[in-house]
PyMOL Python script that loads the backbone (N, CA, C, O; Angstrom):
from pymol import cmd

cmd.read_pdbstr("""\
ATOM      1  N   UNK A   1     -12.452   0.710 -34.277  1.00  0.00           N
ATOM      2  CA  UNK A   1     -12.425  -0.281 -33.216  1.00  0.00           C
ATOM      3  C   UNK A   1     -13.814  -0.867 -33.029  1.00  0.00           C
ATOM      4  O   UNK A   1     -14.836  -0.241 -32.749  1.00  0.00           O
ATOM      5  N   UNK A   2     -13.697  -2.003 -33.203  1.00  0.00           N
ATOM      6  CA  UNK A   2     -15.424  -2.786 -32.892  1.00  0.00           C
ATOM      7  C   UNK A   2     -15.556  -2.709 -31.149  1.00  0.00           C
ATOM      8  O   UNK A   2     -14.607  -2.391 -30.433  1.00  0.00           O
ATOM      9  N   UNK A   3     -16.994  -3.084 -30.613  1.00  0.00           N
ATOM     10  CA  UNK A   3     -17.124  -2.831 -29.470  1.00  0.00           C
ATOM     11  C   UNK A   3     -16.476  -3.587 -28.351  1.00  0.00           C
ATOM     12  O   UNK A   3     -16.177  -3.283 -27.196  1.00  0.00           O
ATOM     13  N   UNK A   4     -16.329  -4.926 -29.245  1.00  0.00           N
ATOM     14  CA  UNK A   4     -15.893  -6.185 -28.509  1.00  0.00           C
ATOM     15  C   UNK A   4     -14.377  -6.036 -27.772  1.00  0.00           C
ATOM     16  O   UNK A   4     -13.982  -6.678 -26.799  1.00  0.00           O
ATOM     17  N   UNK A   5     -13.687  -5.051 -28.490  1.00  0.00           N
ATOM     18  CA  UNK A   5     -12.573  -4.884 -28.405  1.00  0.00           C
ATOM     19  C   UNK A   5     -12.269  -4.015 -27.447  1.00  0.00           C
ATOM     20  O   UNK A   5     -11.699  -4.358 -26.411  1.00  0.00           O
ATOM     21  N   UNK A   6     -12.794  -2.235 -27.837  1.00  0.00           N
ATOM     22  CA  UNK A   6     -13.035  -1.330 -26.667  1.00  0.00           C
ATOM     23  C   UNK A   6     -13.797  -1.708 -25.331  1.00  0.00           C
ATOM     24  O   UNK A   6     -14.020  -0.936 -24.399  1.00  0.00           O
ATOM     25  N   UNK A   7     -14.182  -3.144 -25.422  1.00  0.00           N
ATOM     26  CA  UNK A   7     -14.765  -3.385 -24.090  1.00  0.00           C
ATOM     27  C   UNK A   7     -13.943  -4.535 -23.003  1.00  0.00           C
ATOM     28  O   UNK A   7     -13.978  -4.721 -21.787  1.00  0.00           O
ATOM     29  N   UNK A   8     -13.334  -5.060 -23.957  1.00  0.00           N
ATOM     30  CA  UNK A   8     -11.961  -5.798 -23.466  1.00  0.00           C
ATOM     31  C   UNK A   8     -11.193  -4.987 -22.904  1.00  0.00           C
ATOM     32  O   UNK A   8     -11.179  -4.972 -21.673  1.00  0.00           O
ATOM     33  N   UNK A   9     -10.285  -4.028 -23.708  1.00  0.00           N
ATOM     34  CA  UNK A   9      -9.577  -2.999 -23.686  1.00  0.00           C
ATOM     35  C   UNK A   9      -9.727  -1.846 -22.246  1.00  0.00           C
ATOM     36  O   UNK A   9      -8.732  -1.322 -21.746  1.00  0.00           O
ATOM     37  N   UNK A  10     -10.816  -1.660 -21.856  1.00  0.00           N
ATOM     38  CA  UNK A  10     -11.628  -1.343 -20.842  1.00  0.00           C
ATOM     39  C   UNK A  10     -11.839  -2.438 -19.459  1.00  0.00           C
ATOM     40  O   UNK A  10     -11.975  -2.051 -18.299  1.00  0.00           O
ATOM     41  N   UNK A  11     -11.828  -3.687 -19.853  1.00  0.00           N
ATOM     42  CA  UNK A  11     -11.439  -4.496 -18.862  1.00  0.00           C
ATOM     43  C   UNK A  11     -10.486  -4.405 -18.102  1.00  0.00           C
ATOM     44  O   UNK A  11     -10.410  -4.205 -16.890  1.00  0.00           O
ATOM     45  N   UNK A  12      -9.429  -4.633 -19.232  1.00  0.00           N
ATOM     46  CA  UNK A  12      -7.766  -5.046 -18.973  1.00  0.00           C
ATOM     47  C   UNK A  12      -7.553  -3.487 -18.033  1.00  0.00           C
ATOM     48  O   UNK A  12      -6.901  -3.694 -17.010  1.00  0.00           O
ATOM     49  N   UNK A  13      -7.940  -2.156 -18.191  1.00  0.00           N
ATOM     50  CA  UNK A  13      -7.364  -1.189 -17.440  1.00  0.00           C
ATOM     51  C   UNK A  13      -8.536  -1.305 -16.244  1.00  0.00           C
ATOM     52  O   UNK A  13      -8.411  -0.656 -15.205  1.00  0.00           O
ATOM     53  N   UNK A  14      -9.361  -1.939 -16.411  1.00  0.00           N
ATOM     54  CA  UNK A  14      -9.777  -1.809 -14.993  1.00  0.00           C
ATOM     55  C   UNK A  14      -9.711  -2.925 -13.543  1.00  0.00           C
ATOM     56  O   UNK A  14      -9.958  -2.985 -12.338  1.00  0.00           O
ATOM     57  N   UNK A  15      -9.176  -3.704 -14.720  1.00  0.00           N
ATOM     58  CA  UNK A  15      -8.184  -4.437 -13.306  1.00  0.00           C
ATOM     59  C   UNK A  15      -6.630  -4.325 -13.270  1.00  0.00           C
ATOM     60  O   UNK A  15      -5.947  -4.883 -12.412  1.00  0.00           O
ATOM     61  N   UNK A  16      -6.195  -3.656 -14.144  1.00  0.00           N
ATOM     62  CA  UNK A  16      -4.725  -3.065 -13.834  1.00  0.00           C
ATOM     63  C   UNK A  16      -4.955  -1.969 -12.855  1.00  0.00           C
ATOM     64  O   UNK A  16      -3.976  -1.942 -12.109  1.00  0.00           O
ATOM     65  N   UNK A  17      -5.660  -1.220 -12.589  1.00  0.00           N
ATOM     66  CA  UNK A  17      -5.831   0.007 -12.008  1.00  0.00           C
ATOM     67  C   UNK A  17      -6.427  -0.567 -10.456  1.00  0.00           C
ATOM     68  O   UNK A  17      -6.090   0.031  -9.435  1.00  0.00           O
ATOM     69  N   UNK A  18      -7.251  -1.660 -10.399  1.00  0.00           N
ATOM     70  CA  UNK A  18      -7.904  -2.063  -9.173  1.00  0.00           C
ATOM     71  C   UNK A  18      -6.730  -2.832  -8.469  1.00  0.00           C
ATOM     72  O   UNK A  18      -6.648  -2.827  -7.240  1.00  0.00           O
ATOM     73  N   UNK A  19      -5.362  -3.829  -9.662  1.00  0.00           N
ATOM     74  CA  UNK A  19      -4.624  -4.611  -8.638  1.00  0.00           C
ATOM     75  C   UNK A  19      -3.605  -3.318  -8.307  1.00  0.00           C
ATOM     76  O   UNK A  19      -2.774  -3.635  -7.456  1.00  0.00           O
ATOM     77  N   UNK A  20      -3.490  -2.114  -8.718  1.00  0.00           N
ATOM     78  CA  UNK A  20      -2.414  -1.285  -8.312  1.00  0.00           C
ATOM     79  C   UNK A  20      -2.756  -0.847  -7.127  1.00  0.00           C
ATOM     80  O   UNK A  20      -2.066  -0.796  -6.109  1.00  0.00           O
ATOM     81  N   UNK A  21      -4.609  -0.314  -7.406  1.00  0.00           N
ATOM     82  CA  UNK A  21      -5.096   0.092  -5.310  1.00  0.00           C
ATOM     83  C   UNK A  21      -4.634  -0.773  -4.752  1.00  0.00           C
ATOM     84  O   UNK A  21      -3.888  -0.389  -3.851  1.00  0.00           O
ATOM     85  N   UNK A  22      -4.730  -1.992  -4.867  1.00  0.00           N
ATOM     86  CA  UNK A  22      -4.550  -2.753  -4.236  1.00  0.00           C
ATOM     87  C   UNK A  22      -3.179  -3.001  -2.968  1.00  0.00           C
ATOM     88  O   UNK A  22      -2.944  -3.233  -1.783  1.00  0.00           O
ATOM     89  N   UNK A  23      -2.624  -2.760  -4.209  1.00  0.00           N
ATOM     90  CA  UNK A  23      -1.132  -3.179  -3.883  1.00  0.00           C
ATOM     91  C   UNK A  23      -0.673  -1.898  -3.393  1.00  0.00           C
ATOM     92  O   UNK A  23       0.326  -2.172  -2.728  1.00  0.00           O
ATOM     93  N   UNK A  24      -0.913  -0.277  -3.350  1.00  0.00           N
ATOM     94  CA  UNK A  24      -0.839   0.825  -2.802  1.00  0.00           C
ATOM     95  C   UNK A  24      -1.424   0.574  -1.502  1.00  0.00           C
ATOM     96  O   UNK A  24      -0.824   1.105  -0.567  1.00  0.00           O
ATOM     97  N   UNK A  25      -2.967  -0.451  -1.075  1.00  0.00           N
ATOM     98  CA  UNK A  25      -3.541  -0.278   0.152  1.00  0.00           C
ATOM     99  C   UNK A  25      -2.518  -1.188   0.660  1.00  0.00           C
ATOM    100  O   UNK A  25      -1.864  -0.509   1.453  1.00  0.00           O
ATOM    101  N   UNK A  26      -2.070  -2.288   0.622  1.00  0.00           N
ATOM    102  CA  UNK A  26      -1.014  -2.834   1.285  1.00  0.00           C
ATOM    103  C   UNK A  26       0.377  -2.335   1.444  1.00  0.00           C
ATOM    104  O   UNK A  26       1.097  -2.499   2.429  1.00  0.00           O
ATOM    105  N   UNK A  27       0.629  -1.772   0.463  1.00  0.00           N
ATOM    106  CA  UNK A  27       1.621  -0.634   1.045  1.00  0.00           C
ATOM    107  C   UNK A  27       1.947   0.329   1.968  1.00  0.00           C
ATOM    108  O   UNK A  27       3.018   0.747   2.407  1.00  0.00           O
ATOM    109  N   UNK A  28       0.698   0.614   2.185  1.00  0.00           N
ATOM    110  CA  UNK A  28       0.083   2.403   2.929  1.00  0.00           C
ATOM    111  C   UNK A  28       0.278   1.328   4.504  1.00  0.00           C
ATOM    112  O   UNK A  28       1.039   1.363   5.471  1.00  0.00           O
ATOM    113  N   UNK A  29      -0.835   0.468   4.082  1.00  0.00           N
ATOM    114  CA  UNK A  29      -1.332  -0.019   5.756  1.00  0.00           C
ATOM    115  C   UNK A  29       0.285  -0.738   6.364  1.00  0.00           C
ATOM    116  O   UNK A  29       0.708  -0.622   7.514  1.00  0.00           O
ATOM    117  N   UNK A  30       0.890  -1.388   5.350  1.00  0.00           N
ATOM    118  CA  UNK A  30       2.399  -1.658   5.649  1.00  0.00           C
ATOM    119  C   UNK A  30       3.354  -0.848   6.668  1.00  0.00           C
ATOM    120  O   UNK A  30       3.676  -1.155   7.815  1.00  0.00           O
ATOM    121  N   UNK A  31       3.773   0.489   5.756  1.00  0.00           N
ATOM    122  CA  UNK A  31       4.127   1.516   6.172  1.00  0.00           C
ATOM    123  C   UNK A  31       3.957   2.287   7.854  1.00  0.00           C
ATOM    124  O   UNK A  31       4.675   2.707   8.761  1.00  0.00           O
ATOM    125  N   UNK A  32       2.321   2.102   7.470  1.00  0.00           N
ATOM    126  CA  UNK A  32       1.437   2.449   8.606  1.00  0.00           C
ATOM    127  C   UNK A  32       2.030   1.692  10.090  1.00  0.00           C
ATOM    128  O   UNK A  32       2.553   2.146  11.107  1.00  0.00           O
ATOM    129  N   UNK A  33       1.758   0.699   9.760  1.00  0.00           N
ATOM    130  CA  UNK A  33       2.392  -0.413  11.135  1.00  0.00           C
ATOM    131  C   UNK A  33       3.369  -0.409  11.112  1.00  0.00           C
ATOM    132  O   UNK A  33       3.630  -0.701  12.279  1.00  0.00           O
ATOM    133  N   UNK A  34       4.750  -0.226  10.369  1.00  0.00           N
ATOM    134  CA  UNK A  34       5.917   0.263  11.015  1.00  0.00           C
ATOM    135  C   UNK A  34       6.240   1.516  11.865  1.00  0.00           C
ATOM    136  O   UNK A  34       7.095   1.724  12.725  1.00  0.00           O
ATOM    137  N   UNK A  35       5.275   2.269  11.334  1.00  0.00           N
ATOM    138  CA  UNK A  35       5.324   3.527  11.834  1.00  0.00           C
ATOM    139  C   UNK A  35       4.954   4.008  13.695  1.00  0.00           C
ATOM    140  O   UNK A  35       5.225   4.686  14.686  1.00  0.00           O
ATOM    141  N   UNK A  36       4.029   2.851  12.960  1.00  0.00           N
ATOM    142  CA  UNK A  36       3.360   3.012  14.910  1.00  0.00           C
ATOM    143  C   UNK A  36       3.230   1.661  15.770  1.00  0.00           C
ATOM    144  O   UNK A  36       2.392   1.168  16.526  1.00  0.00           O
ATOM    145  N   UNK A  37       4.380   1.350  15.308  1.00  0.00           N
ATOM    146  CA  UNK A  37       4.626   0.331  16.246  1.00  0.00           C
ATOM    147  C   UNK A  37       5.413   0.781  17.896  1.00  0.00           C
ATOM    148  O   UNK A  37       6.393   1.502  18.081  1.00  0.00           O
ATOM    149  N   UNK A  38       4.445  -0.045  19.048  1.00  0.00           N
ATOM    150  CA  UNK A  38       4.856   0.009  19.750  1.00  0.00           C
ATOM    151  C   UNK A  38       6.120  -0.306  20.206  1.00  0.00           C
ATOM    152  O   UNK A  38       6.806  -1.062  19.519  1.00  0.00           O
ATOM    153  N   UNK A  39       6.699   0.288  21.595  1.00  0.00           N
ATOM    154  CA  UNK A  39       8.017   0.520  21.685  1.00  0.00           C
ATOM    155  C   UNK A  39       8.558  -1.260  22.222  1.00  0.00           C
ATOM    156  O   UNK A  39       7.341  -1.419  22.310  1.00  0.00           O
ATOM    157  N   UNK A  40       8.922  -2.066  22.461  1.00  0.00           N
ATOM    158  CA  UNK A  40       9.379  -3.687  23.188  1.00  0.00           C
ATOM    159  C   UNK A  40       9.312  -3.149  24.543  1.00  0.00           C
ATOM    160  O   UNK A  40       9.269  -1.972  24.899  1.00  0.00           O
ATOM    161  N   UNK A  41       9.310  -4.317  25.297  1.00  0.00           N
ATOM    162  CA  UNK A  41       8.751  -4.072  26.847  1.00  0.00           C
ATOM    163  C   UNK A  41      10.258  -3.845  27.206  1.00  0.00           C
ATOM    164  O   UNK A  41      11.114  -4.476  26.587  1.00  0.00           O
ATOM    165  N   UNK A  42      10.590  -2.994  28.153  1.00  0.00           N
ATOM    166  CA  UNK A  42      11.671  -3.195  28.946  1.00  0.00           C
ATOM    167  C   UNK A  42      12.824  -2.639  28.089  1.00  0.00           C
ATOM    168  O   UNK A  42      13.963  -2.962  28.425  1.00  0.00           O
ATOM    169  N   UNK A  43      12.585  -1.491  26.555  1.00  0.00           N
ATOM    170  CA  UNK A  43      12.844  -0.617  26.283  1.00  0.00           C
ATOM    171  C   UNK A  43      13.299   0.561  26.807  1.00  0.00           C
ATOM    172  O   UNK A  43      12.497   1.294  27.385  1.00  0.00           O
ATOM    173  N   UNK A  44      14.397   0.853  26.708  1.00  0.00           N
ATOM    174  CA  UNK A  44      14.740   2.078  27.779  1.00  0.00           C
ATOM    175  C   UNK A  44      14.807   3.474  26.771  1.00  0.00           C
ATOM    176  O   UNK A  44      15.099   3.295  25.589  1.00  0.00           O
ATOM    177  N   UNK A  45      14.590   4.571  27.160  1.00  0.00           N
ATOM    178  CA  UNK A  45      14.588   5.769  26.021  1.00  0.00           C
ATOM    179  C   UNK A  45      16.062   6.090  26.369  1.00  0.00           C
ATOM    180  O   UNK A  45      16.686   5.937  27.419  1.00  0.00           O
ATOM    181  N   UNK A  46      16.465   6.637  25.032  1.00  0.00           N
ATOM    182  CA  UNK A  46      17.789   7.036  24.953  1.00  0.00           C
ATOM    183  C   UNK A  46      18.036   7.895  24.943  1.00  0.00           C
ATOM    184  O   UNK A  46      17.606   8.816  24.250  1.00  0.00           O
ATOM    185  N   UNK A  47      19.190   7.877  26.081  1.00  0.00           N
ATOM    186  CA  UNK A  47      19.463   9.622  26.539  1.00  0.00           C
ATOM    187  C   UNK A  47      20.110  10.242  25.926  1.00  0.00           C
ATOM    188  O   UNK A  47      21.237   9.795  25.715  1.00  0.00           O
ATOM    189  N   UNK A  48      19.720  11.652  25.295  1.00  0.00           N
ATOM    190  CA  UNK A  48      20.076  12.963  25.133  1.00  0.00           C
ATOM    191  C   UNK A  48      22.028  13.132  25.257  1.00  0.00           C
ATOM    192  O   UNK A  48      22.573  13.506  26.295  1.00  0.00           O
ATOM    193  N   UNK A  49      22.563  12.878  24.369  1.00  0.00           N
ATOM    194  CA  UNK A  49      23.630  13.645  24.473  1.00  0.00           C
ATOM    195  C   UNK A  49      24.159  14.865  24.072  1.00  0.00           C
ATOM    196  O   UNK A  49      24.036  15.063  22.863  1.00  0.00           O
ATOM    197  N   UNK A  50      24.693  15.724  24.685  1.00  0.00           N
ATOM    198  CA  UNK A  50      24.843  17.099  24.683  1.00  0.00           C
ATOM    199  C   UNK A  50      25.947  17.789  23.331  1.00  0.00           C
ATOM    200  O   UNK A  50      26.140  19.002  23.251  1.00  0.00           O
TER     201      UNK A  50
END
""", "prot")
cmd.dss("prot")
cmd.show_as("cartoon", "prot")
cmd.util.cbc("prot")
cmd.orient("prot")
């Protein structure tokens, strides 16, 4: 393999690997805000049935 190549080659995975964080950090933080989303105003908690 000439260098030109292994250094391309080395490119291409290091922005495959940077758009995947990527797209994992928008996932996570996604997730995240469904998770802890506040309750709507005037929400009532639901009662307990036995």
């Amino acid at each position: 393999m000439n260098p030109e190549l292994r250094l391309a080659l080395l490119g291409a995975i290091t922005v495959f690997f940077w758009l995947v964080a990527q797209a994992w950090t928008l996932l996570v933080l996604w997730a995240e805000g469904c998770a802890t989303r506040p309750a709507r105003p005037g929400a009532t908690p639901e009662e307990k049935t036995p």
